[in-house]
C-alpha positions in Angstrom: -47.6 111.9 -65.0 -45.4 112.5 -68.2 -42.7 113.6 -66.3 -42.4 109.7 -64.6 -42.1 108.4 -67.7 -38.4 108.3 -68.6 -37.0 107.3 -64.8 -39.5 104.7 -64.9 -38.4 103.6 -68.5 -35.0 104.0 -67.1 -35.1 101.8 -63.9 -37.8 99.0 -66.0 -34.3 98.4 -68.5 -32.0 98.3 -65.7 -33.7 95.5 -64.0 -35.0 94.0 -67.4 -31.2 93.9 -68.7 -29.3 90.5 -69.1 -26.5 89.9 -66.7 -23.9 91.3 -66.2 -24.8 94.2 -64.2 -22.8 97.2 -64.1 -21.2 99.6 -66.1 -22.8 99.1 -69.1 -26.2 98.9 -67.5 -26.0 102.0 -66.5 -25.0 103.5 -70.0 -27.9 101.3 -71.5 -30.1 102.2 -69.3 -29.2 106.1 -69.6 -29.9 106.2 -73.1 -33.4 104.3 -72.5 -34.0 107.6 -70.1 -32.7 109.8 -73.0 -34.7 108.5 -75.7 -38.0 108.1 -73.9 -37.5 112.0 -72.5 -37.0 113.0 -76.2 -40.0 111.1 -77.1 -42.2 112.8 -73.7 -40.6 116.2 -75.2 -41.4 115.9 -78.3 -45.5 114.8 -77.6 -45.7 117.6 -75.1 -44.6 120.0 -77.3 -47.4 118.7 -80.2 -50.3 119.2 -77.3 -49.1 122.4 -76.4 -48.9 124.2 -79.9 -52.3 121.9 -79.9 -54.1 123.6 -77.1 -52.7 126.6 -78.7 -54.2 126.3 -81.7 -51.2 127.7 -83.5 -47.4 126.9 -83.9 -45.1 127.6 -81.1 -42.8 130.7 -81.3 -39.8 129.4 -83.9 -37.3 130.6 -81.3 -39.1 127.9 -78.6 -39.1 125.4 -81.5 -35.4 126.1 -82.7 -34.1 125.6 -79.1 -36.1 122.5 -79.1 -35.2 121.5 -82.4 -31.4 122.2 -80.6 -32.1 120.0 -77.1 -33.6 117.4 -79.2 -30.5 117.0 -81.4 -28.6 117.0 -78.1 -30.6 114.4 -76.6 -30.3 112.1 -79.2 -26.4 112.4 -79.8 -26.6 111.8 -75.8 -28.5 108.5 -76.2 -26.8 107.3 -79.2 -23.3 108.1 -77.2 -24.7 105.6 -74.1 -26.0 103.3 -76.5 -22.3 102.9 -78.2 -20.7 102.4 -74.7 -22.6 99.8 -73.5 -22.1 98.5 -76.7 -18.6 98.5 -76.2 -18.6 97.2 -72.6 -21.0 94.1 -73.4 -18.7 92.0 -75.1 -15.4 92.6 -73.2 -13.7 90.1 -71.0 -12.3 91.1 -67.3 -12.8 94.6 -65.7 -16.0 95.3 -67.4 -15.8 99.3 -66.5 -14.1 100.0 -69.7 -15.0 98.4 -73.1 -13.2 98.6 -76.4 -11.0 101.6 -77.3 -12.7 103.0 -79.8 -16.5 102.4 -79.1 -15.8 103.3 -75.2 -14.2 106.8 -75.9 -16.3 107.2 -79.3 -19.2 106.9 -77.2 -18.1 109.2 -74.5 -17.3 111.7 -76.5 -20.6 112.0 -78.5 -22.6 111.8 -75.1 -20.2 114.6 -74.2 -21.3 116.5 -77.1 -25.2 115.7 -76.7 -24.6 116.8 -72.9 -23.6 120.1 -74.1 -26.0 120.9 -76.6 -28.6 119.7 -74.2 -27.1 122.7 -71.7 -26.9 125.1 -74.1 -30.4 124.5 -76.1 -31.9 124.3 -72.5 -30.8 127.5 -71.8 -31.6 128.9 -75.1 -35.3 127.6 -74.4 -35.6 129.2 -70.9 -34.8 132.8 -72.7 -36.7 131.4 -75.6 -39.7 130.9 -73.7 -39.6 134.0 -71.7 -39.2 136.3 -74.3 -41.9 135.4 -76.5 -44.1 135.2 -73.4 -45.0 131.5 -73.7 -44.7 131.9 -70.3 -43.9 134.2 -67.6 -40.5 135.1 -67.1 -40.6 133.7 -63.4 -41.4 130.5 -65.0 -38.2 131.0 -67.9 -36.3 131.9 -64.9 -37.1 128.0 -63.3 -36.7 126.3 -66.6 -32.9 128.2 -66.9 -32.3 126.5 -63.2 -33.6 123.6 -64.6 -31.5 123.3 -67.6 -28.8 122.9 -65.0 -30.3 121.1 -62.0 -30.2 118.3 -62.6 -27.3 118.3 -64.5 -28.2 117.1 -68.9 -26.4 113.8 -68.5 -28.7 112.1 -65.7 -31.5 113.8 -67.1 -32.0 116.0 -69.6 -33.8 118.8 -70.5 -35.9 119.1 -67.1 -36.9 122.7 -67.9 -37.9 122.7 -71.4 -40.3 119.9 -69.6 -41.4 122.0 -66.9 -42.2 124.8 -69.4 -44.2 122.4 -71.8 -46.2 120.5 -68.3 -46.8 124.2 -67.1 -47.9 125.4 -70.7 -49.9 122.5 -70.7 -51.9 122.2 -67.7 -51.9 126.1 -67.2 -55.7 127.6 -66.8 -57.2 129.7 -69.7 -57.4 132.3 -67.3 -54.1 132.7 -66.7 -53.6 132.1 -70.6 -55.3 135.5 -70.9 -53.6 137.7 -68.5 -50.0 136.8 -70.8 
């Protein structure tokens, strides 16, 4: 269920945005996706050390700590180019100079930290035996499919869902 969360967050802004549609939609809307995947991240990962009943391994919670930092730059980045785009005149796929490619550029950034951290939490993950390393091994493919900048961060999601709704019993044999 968590996991529909940001698309549909995503999709309510688009149609919920003032006219005009477009370009900038799409970057607003993108961040809305970005912020409300950090936020389903960041609960996720409170219910998991939860169920725990103990902290998650610091290496999980620094290459969280890293996607999350990513995610954020990636969201602020979309929020300053459809910032940029709202108030031009004409061809509205390209806004101000320096918002536009300002914006851009700090997605770009967030984009690759997201990557990287997701990566970085797939190894994480598996060698601190949150979870199996067949499991690591999905959230590594998932760190690039789909790629961070339509949505990040799918695997570090798929680890914390899995960690989360795992059985005790297969808590045990780890």
């Amino acid at each position: 269920m968590s996991a529909a969360i940001p698309p549909a967050v995503a999709i309510a802004t688009a149609l919920l945005a003032p006219d005009p549609d477009g370009h900038w939609t799409e970057h607003l809307s993108g961040a809305a996706l970005k912020a409300s995947q950090l936020v389903v991240l960041i609960v996720l990962a409170g219910l998991v050390a939860r169920r725990r009943r103990r902290r998650l391994p610091i290496l999980v919670l620094a290459a969280l700590g890293f996607v999350g930092v990513g995610i954020a730059l990636q969201a602020f980045g979309d929020l300053e180019v459809a910032n940029s785009i709202w108030g031009t005149t004409g061809d509205p796929g390209f806004g101000d100079g320096e918002g536009y490619e300002a914006g851009h550029d700090t997605s770009a950034l967030g984009d690759l930290l997201v990557l990287l951290g997701g990566l970085a939490f797939a190894v994480a993950a598996g060698s601190t035996r949150l979870v199996r390393p067949a499991y690591a091994v999905v959230a590594g493919l998932l760190a690039v499919i789909p790629p961070p900048f339509l949505w990040p961060a799918v695997g570090v999601m798929f680890v914390l869902l899995h960690e989360l709704t795992s059985t005790r019993a297969s808590d045990a044999q780890r």
